[in-house]
C-alpha positions, 0 to 999 in steps of 0.5 A: 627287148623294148630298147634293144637297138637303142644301142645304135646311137653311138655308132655314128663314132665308127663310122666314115667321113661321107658326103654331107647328104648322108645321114649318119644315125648320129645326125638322124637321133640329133634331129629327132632330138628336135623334132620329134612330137613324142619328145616335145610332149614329154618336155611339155610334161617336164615344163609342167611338172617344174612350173608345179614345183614353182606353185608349190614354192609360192604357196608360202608367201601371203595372198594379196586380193583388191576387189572393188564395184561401183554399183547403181541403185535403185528404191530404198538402200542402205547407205554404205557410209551412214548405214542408214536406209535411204530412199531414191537412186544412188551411185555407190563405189566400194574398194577393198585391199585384202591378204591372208598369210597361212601360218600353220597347215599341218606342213602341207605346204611343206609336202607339197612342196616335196611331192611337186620336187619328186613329180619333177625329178620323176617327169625328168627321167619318164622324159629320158625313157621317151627318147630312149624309146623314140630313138630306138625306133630310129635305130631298128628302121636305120639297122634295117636299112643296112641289113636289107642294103647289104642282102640287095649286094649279094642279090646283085653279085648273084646277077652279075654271075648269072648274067656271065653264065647266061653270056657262056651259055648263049654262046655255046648253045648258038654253037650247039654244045649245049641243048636248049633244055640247059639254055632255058634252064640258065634263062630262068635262073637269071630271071629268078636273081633279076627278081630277087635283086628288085625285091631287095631293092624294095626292100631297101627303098621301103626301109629308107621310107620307114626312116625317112617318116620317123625323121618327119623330114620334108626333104626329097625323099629320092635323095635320102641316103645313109652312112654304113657303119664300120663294125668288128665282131672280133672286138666283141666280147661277152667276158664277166658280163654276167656278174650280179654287181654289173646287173644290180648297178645296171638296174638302179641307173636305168631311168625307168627305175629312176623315174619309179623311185621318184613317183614312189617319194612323191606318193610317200610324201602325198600320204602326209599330205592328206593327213595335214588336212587333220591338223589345226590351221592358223593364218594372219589376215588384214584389210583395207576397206573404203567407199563413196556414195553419189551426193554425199554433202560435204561442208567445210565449215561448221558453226556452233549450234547451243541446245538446250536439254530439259533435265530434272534436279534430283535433289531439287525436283525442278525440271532445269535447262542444261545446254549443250554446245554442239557444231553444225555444218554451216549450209552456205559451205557445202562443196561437191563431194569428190570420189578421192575425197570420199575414199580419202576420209573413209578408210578402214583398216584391220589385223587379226588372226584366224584359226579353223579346227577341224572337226568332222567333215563327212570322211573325206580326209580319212578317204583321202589318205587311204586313197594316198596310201593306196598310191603309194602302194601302187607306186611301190609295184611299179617300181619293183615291176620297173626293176624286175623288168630291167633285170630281166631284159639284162639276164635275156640280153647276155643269153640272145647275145650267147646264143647270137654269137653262135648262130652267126657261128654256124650262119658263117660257116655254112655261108662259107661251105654255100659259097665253095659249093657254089664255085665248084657247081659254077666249075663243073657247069662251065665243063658241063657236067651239071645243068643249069637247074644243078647251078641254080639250086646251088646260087639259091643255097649259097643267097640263102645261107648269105642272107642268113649269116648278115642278119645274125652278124648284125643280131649278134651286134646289137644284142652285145651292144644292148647288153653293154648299153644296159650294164655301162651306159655307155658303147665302145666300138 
């Protein structure tokens, strides 16, 4: 099962007060929690998300632009001031202040906006999923630490037998009670437990290895140790496990189905965001505009200048002067023309309303939105491929858990069998009435059947405590 030692988290809460130096798996998902790069990313892809939704709140207050240039030219131009075409270089400076505040979209700010909340809230649990997983993998290395710790004991309790038998059988073979035959036969039988006990020690050193990576730790790996949880088989119980209400609640809390629900409203909601694209927009719009040309004259006096205007009678038919007053500036006033000046005096403002009907527009709104009902259909399969898969996991969960308990059942009970047999064989070996090989043979069945019966207890475990995790969220010890 994908998270099946997820479970692992909480039985820190069982264990002893140890040295500071040993890691409880408590302390080894905290700093995961902290460290980890896959988790960073996911927070990252959270960040993102949220930083979207914000875009997508602002989205419905105005935009506000200033642009501006200064510009050399150079030959003929057009004044910007006069809009006359006039010769030789100049210096010009144009300013423009500008917003434009979408009144009416079709409510695709609105969708917008929902989908960024539901992209959100799915980045949110697709984040829980990848610490899950991240802490799963901290739990399978630290519960094959603890495995392959305990199977090193039993390697290391058969030594020490071996090396007591080897001590008796030294001592009556110098004595010539036994023959060299049964000597040798007890040697190798004490080579064979002094390899076993260097491969479960690489075992265990490995195993501590793998953990001591996941945890991306820069300590001393030499001294890396952990904590050995305190468990009891005889609390587990697998009672009413099976109900459909426990299953069904059991789906819908799980963050993966979560996370999937959100992504199938964010896609609903980019269905009405591609069809806002069919209807009218409206927007406000307003700008303030002003500009300044190099060498402009600027007078600040003026003089009245009367011309005359030669106009035909229509009454009379005589051609008659009509005068006409106008005001001219005044020569001996003229001053520099400055750039604050020049923008002060020419200022232009404007307000209006904009509209765009859209009409045709090669396609691409319809392919929009079949590309947007698509998405949606797809994140519909992976919701129900989300829920299915959690069902699943329950349903093979509470049968690896029965089939677990009884193959500890039967682990345990041929470890029990293994180990009279072997004290027996160690009692009929020191009356001598087996050999040495006979004794082998039967420490060899009863590491075997020891071994078998530790990793189905902590199989049976987990797979109880996974079942528990997935149907409470929660595991009691």
């Amino acid at each position: 099962m994908k998270k099946s030692l997820f479970v692992l988290s909480l039985l820190c809460l069982s264990t002893t007060v140890l040295a500071q130096e040993h890691w409880t798996l408590n302390k080894c998902i905290e700093h995961a929690r902290e460290h980890s790069i896959d988790i960073q990313r996911g927070q990252n892809a959270l960040a993102n998300a949220e930083l979207a939704q914000m875009q997508s709140k602002l989205a419905f207050l105005p935009t506000a632009n200033i642009n501006g240039g200064y510009y050399w030219n150079f030959g003929l131009t057009i004044d910007p001031i006069t809009n006359t075409r006039q010769p030789g270089s100049r210096q010009t400076l144009s300013t423009t202040a500008s917003g434009n505040w979408t009144l009416l979209s079709g409510g695709r700010n609105l969708y917008q906006l929902q989908q960024a909340r539901m992209s959100s809230v799915a980045a949110l649990y697709q984040l829980e999923e990848v610490k899950n997983n991240t802490f799963l993998n901290i739990a399978s290395a630290y519960l094959q630490i603890i495995v392959n710790m305990q199977l090193e004991a039993v390697a290391d309790g058969q030594l020490k037998t071996s090396l007591q038998s080897l001590e008796r059988t030294q001592l009556l073979f110098d004595n010539g009670a036994i023959s060299k035959d049964n000597y040798l036969q007890s040697v190798a039988q004490t080579k064979n437990d002094e390899g076993n006990l260097t491969s479960a020690r690489n075992a265990v050193l490995l195993s501590k290895l793998q953990l001591f990576q996941l945890l991306q730790l820069e300590s001393d790996f030499e001294d890396f140790e952990i904590a050995m949880p305190e468990v009891n088989l005889a609390e587990l119980s697998l009672n009413d496990y099976g109900r459909d209400d426990l299953k069904e609640e059991a789906v819908r809390k799980q963050p993966s189905v979560r996370a999937a629900e959100a992504s199938l409203e964010s896609a609903q909601y980019g269905i009405k965001l591609a069809n806002a694209a069919r209807y009218p927009n409206l927007f406000f719009l307003a700008q303030l505009n002003s500009n300044y040309v190099q060498g402009l004259p600027y007078f600040t006096d003026f003089v009245e200048l009367t011309t005359y205007t030669l106009v035909e009678n229509p009454i009379t038919g005589n051609i008659e002067q009509v005068p006409q007053v106008v005001n001219v500036p005044d020569p001996n006033s003229q001053i520099d023309y400055t750039i604050g000046n020049q923008l002060a005096d020419n200022w232009n403002q404007f307000i209006g309303f904009g509209f765009q009907v859209p009409l045709f527009n090669g396609g691409q709104t319809h392919a929009a939105v079949q590309r947007a009902k698509i998405q949606e259909n797809n994140a519909a399969l992976d919701k129900k491929a989300s829920e299915l898969a959690v069902r699943q996991t329950i349903e093979r969960a509470l049968v690896d858990a029965k089939n677990s308990l009884a193959l500890y059942n039967a682990a345990n009970a041929s470890s029990e069998a293994a180990e009279l047999a072997l004290n027996n064989a160690q009692l009929n070996y020191d009356q001598g009435v087996i050999s040495a090989f006979d004794l082998g043979l039967s420490k060899n069945q009863f590491l075997a059947a020891k071994s078998q019966e530790i990793q189905t207890k902590f199989d049976y475990l987990f797979k109880v405590k996974v079942l528990e995790f997935y149907l409470f969220n929660q595991i009691t010890l």
